[in-house]
Structures are given as C-alpha cells and as structure tokens.
N, C-alpha and C positions, 0 to 999 in steps of 0.2 A: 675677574674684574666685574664690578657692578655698575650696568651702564645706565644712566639717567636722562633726560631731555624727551624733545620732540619723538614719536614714532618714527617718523623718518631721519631723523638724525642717529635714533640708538642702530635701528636698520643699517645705517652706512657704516657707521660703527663697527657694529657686527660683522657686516659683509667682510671687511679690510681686516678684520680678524682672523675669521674663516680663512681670509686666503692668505695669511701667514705674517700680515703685515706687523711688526710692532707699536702700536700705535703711541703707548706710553713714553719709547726711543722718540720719533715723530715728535712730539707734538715738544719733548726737554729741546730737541735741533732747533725746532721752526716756531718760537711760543706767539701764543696771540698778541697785534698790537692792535687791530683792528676789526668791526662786525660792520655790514653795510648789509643791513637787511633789505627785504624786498620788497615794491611798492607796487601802486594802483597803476604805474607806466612803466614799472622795473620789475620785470616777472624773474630774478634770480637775484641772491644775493653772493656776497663775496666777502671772504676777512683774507684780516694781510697777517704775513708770520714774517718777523726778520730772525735770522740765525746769529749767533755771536760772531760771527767774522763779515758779519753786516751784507750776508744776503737776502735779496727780497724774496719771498713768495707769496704770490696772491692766488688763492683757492676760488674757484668760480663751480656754483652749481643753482642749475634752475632749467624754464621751460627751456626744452633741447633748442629750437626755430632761435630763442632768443640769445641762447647761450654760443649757439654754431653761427650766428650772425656774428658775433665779437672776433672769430677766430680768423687767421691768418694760416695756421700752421696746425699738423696733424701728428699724432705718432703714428708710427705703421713699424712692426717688429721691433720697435724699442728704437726709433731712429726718427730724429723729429725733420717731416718733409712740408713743403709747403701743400697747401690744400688747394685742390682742383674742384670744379664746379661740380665733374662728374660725380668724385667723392661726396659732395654737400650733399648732393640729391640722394646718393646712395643712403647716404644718414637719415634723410628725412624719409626716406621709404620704409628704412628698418626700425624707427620710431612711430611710426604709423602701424607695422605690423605689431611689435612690442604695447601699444596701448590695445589697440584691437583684439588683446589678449586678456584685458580688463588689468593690466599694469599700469600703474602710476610709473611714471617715464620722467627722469631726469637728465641732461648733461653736463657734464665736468670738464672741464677746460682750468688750464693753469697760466699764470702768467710771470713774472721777472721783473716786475715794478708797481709802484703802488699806484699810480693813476689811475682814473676812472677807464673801465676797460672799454665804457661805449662810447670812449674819445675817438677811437680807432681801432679795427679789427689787427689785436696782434697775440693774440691769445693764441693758445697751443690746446686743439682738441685732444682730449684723453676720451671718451667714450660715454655711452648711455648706460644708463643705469635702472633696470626696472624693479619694482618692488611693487609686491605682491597685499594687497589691502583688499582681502575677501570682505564681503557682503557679513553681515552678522549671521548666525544661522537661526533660519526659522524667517527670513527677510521674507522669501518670495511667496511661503504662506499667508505673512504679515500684508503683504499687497491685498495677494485675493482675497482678503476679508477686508482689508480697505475700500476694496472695490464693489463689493457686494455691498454693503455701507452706502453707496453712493458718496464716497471721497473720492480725491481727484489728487493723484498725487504726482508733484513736482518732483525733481531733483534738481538744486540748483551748487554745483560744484567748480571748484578752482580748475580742474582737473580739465588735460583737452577733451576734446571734439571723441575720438576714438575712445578712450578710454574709460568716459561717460558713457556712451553709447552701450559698450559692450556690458557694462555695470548695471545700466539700464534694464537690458536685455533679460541678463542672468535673473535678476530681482524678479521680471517680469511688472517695471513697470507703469506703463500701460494696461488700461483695459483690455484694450481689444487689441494689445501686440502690437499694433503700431506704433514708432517713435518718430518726434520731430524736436529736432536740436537746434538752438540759437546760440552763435558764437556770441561770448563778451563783446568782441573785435566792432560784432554789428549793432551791438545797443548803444555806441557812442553817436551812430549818426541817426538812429531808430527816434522819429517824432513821439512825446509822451500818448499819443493818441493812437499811434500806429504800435506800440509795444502793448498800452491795453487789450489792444483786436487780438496780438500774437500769445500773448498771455495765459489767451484763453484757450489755444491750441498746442503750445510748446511744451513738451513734455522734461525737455532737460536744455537746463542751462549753462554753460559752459564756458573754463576759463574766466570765471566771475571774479571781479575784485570784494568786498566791503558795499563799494558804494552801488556795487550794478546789484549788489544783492537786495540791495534798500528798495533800487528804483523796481525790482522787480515783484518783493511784497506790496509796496504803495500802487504797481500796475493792476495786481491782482485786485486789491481791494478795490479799485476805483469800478471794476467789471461787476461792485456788487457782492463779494464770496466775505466769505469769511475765512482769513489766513491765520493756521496754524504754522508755525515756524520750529524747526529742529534745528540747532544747532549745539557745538562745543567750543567754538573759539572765539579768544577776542576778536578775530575777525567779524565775528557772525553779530558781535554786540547790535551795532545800531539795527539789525535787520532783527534782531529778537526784542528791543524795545517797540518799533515801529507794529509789528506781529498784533493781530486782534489777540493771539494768544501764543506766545514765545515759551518754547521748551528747549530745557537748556540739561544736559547729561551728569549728574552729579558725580558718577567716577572720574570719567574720564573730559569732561566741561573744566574751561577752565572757571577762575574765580569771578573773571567779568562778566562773562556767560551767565552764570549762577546767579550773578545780583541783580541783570534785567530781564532775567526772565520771570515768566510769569508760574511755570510751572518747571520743578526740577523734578526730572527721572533721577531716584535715588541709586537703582541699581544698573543703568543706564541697558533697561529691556525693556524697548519698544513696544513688544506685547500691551504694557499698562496702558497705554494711550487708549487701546480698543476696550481694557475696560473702564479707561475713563469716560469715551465716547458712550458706553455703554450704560454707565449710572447715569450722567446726566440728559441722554435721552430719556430714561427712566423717571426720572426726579420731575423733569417737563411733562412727560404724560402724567404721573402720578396727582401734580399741581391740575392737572388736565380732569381729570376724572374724579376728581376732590369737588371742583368749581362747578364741571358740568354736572354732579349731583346736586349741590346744593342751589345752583340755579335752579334747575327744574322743577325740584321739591318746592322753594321756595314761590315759583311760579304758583304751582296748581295749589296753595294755599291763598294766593289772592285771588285765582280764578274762581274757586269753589265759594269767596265769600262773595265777591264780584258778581258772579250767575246766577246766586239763591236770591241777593238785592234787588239784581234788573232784575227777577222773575217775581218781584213782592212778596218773596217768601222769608220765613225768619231764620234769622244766621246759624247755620247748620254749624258752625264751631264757636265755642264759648273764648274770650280772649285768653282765659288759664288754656284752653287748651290747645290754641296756637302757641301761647306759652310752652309749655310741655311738649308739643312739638320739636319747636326749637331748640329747646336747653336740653332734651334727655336724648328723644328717637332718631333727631338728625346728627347730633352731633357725634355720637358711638361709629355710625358708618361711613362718614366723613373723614374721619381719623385713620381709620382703615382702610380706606382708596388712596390717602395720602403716602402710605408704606405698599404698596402694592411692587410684588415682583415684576422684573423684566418681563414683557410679554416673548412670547416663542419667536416673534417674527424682526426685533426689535431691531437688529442689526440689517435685516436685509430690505428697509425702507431706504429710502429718499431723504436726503437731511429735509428739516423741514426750513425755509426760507426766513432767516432772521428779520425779515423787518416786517415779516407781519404778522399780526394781532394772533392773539391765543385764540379766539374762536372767529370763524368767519359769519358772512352774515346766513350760509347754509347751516353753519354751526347754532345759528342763536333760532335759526326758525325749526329746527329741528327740536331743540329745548324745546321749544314754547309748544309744537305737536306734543310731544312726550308731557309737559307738565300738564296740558288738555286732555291727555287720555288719564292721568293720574287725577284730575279733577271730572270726569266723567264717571270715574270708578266711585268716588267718595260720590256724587251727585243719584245716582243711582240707587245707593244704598240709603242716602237722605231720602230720598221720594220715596221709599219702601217704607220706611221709619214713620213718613207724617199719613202715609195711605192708614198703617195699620197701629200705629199708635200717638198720631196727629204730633203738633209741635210740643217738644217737649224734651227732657233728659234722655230718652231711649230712641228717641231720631237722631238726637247731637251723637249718641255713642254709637249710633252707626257708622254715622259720615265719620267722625273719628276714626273708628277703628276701621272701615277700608281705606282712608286716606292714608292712614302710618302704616298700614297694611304695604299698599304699593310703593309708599316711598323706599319700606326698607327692601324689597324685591329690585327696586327700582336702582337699587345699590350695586347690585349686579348683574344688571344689564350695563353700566355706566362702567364696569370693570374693562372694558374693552367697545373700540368703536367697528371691530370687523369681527373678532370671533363671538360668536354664537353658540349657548349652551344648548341647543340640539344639532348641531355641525357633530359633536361627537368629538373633535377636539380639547384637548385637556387646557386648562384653562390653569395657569404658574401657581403655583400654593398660596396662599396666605391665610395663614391658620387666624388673623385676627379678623376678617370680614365675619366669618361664622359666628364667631363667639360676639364681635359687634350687633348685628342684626340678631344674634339669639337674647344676648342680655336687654337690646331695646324692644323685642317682642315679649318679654318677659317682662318686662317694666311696664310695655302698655296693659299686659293682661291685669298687673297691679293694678293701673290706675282705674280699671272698670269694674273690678270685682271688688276691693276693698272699701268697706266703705266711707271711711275717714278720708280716702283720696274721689271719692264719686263724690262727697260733699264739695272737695276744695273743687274740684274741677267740674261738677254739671254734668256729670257721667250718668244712666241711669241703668239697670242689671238687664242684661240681656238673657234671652233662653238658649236654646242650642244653634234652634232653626237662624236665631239672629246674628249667631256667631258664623255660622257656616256660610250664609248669604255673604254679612260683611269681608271675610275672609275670601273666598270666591271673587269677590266683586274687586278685591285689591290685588290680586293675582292676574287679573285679566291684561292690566295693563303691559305689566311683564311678560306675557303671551304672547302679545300682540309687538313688543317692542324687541325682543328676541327673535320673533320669528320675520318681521321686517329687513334684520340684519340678514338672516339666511336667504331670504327671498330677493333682496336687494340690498349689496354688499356698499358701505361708502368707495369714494373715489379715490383712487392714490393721492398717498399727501404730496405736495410740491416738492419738486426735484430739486430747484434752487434754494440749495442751501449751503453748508459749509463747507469748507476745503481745507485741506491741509497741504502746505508746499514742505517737502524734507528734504534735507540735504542728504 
C-alpha cells in the first residue's frame, strides 16, 4: 500500500499497520462523511464515519490536555470504564515524559455521535501516540555556525512546551545552552510591548497557532532585527509574507508557502542559508571596498590639485591626466575589489546593523587620512620635479606617476579593513586584482614613455633616478597604511544586526 498525506497522518497510518490493523477493511465499514480540522482555539480535529447499518463514529486526535479534556470514559484491557481524576493525571504525566523525549505527542479518543465533542466531555480515551520527528542531520552543527555568525536563532513551533524543549536542546539551540520558552497559552494576554522585551530573550515558542506566529515576527522586528523566517506550511503563510526575509522549503513547503516566500530552498538543506548569509556579506564588503577605494583615490586627486593652488604653485596634473586617471588606472582596480573573495573571518563577525550607513563618519575620516597620504606621496614627488627640473612636463610626470603609483598599491590595502599584508596572513585569491593593477601600471608606463601618448597627455621622459623616486614615493603610502592596520587594528563592526527566527 502506497500511503500519501500529512507526515503525521501517513505516521498513523503506518503505525495501525504495523500493528496488524486492516485499514483498507476500516475505512469500506466506517467511510468518511466528515473532516473538522483544527483551529487557532481547537487544538485537534475530528471526522465522522457512519457504517451502512447507520452507526456513528467520530475519530478524535490532537493536543493530548485538549483531547483528555473532551473525555468521559477510558479503555483499560479492552473494557470501556469511566475515567478517574487520578487516571487524567497519570496521562498527563506520561505525555509530559513522552514529549521530554523530543516526541511529538498526540491523543485519540473516539466517540458514538456526531456532535461537537466540546459540547460535553463523553468521549472514550483510547491513548497517546508519540512519533518520532528527529532534527534534520547536520541541525546542531548548522546552529554553531549560526552562532558564531552572530545569528540568533528562534524556534517558533505548534508542538508543546516539553517537546520543543527537548528539540531545542538536541539542536543545541541556544548560544550559550540556555533556554527560555513561552507558551502560546501566554501571548494572548502578553501586552504588544511586553512580548517585544520577551522577544528578545525567548529562545522557543510554543504551541503557536498562525496568528501567534505573525505577532511574534512583527515583535521581533519592532526590537530593531532583521527577521528571517523558515517555514513549510500554509500555516506559516502570513508569518513568511510579514518576514524581512521568508524562506519557504521547496520539497517538502507546501504551494502557499512557496508563493510568499521570498526565498525557496530547492533541496530543502538548510546548510544554503549559511551560504547565502555568506555571499551576501561578501557582495556588501565587496560594494564596501570598491567605494572605499574610489573615494579615497578620488579624494587625494582634488587634494593634490587643491594644495599645489593654495601654495601658488602650478597644477602638478594636466586635466588629460586626471582624465587618464579616471578612465584607465582607477577603473581596472575597482572592478576587481568589486569580485573580491570571502575574507577568512567572514562568517565569525557580527552582522553588521541594517539601518546604518555603508561608511561611518570614522569611516569617511579615515579616507580622507588615506587620500592625504596618497596626495602627500604625488606632492613630494612634484616638489622634486620643479626643484630639479622647475615647472614643466617632467614635474607633472612625477606627481603623475607617484600618484597612480599609490592608488594602484592603494588597491590593496582597501582589499581588507583588518587583515594586514605583513600580519603574515594569507589574504582569499583573487587572480584579477594582480592582473588589474599590473595591466594599469603597464598602461601608465605607456602613457610616459610613448611619445604620441606624452604629447596627448603633458607627460615629459623621465631618467631612471626619476622613476625610482616617483615609484618610492607611491609606495610609501601603502607602507604606512598597512602597517597602521597592524599597529592598530579597526574596532568590531556592530553586533546589532540580523536575525533569523526558524521553526
């Protein structure tokens, strides 16, 4: 027999197989005439079976607490007795140990008429039913990389108190091993202000309907984070539309899952997430160290023209050769900061805090130091130029060529804001900065020795001694800006940043 439906449905299925049950017999005696699923305040459903000699049965399964409430009466050895208090408690004790075992815990109770069974306790308890819904494998590593991440990760589940817990536990997750659980039960009377504070402590949520799952993305977000959202069911719908970012399991997600989310796992392995977290941290630095070179280059090109002006000296760069700057030298190493690998540390930062700015204002005074030292380089090498061959084409090709000099140097230092090419530390491959910076040092050597390009641009022919100077004098900066990072490393980027809640 090929059995189809819910996990928990083919599960019971199965089960009543195993133990010899015929189900196919079953279900030709008792056929369905009714389904009463279960809701946001009806934690079990029930269908009705009438048999051809017009008897009833009503099948009753859900939370055990709600399903043992309805009952009246009990079997015990095949003989239906009415139920004692003592019995109820017995039951809820051994459903408590049954979920503490990380079981999903149902009861089943049967009934004799089709009325609503929570008109009055006359149901007939038949027994609990646990079933067994491991962790995926590979979960409780998937945390501790969460966690090292600086993710914060929820669990928010239909499932009780116990059996979350113990789920929790297994996965490991919490940071730091501790867990704190919030019943559904308590978010109906939980003020919207008072669930935000809890929010931000409650590691698992429990016995959620639909709509507690809403209120509890919309609490997170309100604390500030940024909510990622896992889910597979139409349950999970409005809480994966609401989601900064809803991910929804393409095997086993159902269809409506799928359409609000924002993101579908095809092969529904979690793993992806971390490298998704991991490209687009990458993609943000990359935009990160694109900008922050072209600001700074940019910078020490108005300083240098800016500082020769206020000192009444003549413009140490011809405009072709800020032109040429622009269009050939910067733009090669630019392109290649922008494809830059993951760095080595990439994963075990601090998300960085969505609502602010790409560079801070330590960030932009930092530039502006750095494009000062790359305009100090190029100014040095001008004042040599006009000491020993006064104003003129072979001054401008000084300050040119230390100026392109240290920008393209300048390229990588800007590859990283903490590691340091004498730290000794390997620095992720990117076989196109080399070749960027070699093609545009190779283009500048063109524009100073050729002479058809010294016409267009004001270039004029350097000796050796003028190459070595200017070359020298465009390295310093990178020296100095390298060796800053080793001497004095930046500060951790801010911890406030995203989150992900998963079910």
């Amino acid at each position: 027999m090929k059995l189809s439906g819910t996990p928990t449905e083919v599960a019971l299925v199965q089960a009543a197989l195993d133990a010899g049950v015929d189900v196919l017999a079953l279900r030709q005696a008792y056929p369905l005439q009714r389904v009463r699923l279960r809701t946001e305040t009806r934690a079990f459903m029930d269908t009705l079976h009438v048999a051809s000699d017009g008897r009833r049965l009503l099948a009753v399964k859900g939370q055990p607490s709600q399903v043992l409430a309805l009952c009246s009466h009990h079997v015990l050895q095949g003989v239906r007795r009415p139920m004692t208090e003592e019995q109820r408690n017995r039951i809820l004790l051994e459903n408590e140990r049954m979920a503490g075992r990380a079981l999903r815990v149902l009861g089943v109770a049967y009934g004799e008429d089709d009325a609503a069974p929570e008109t009055a306790p006359r149901l007939t308890w038949l027994g609990l039913v646990g079933i067994a819904d491991p962790p995926r494998p590979g979960m409780a590593a998937l945390m501790r990389r969460f966690h090292r991440a600086g993710i914060h990760t929820i669990m928010i589940t239909g499932d009780q108190s116990a059996t979350a817990y113990a789920v929790a536990k297994e996965v490991g997750l919490s940071a730091d091993g501790s867990l704190e659980i919030l019943d559904a039960t308590q978010l109906e009377e939980l003020d919207p202000d008072v669930l935000r504070a809890l929010a931000q402590r409650v590691n698992v949520f429990s016995r959620v309907s639909p709509a507690h799952k809403l209120r509890v993305v919309q609490a997170l977000q309100r604390t500030g984070r940024v909510v990622a959202m896992t889910g597979d069911g139409i349950n999970d719908g409005p809480a994966l539309r609401a989601a900064d970012i809803g991910i929804a399991m393409g095997q086993s997600g159902s269809q409506v899952a799928k359409e609000v989310a924002d993101i579908v796992v095809a092969d529904d392995d979690l793993t992806r997430l971390l490298v998704a977290i991991e490209q687009g941290r990458t993609i943000y630095d990359d935009v990160r160290k694109a900008v922050h070179f072209i600001l700074s280059s940019n910078t020490s090109e108005i300083l240098t023209t800016a500082a020769a002006v206020l000192a009444g000296l003549p413009e140490p760069l011809t405009p072709m050769q800020l032109l040429w700057i622009n269009l050939v030298t910067d733009v090669l190493p630019e392109l290649a900061l922008g494809v830059e690998p993951p760095e080595t540390d990439v994963m075990e930062r601090p998300p960085r805090d969505a609502g602010a700015p790409m560079f801070s204002r330590s960030d932009m005074t930092q530039m502006a130091v750095e494009g000062a030292l790359l305009t100090a380089s190029s100014l040095g090498a001008y004042a040599y130029g006009l000491a020993r061959y006064g104003a003129g084409p072979q001054a401008n090709s000084l300050a040119f060529v230390a100026l392109t000099t240290a920008q393209l140097l300048h390229a990588i230092t800007c590859r990283s804001e903490c590691n340091c090419i004498f730290s000794g530390r390997p620095y992720p491959r990117n076989p196109y900065l080399p070749l960027a910076i070699g093609a545009s040092m190779a283009l500048q050597g063109i524009a100073v020795l050729l002479p058809g390009l010294r016409g267009i641009l004001g270039t004029g022919r350097l000796g050796l001694a003028d190459w070595a100077l200017s070359l020298a004098l465009g390295a310093v900066p990178f020296v100095v800006n390298e060796t800053r990072k080793l001497v004095s490393p930046p500060a951790a980027l801010n911890a406030n940043g995203p989150r992900v809640s998963q079910e």
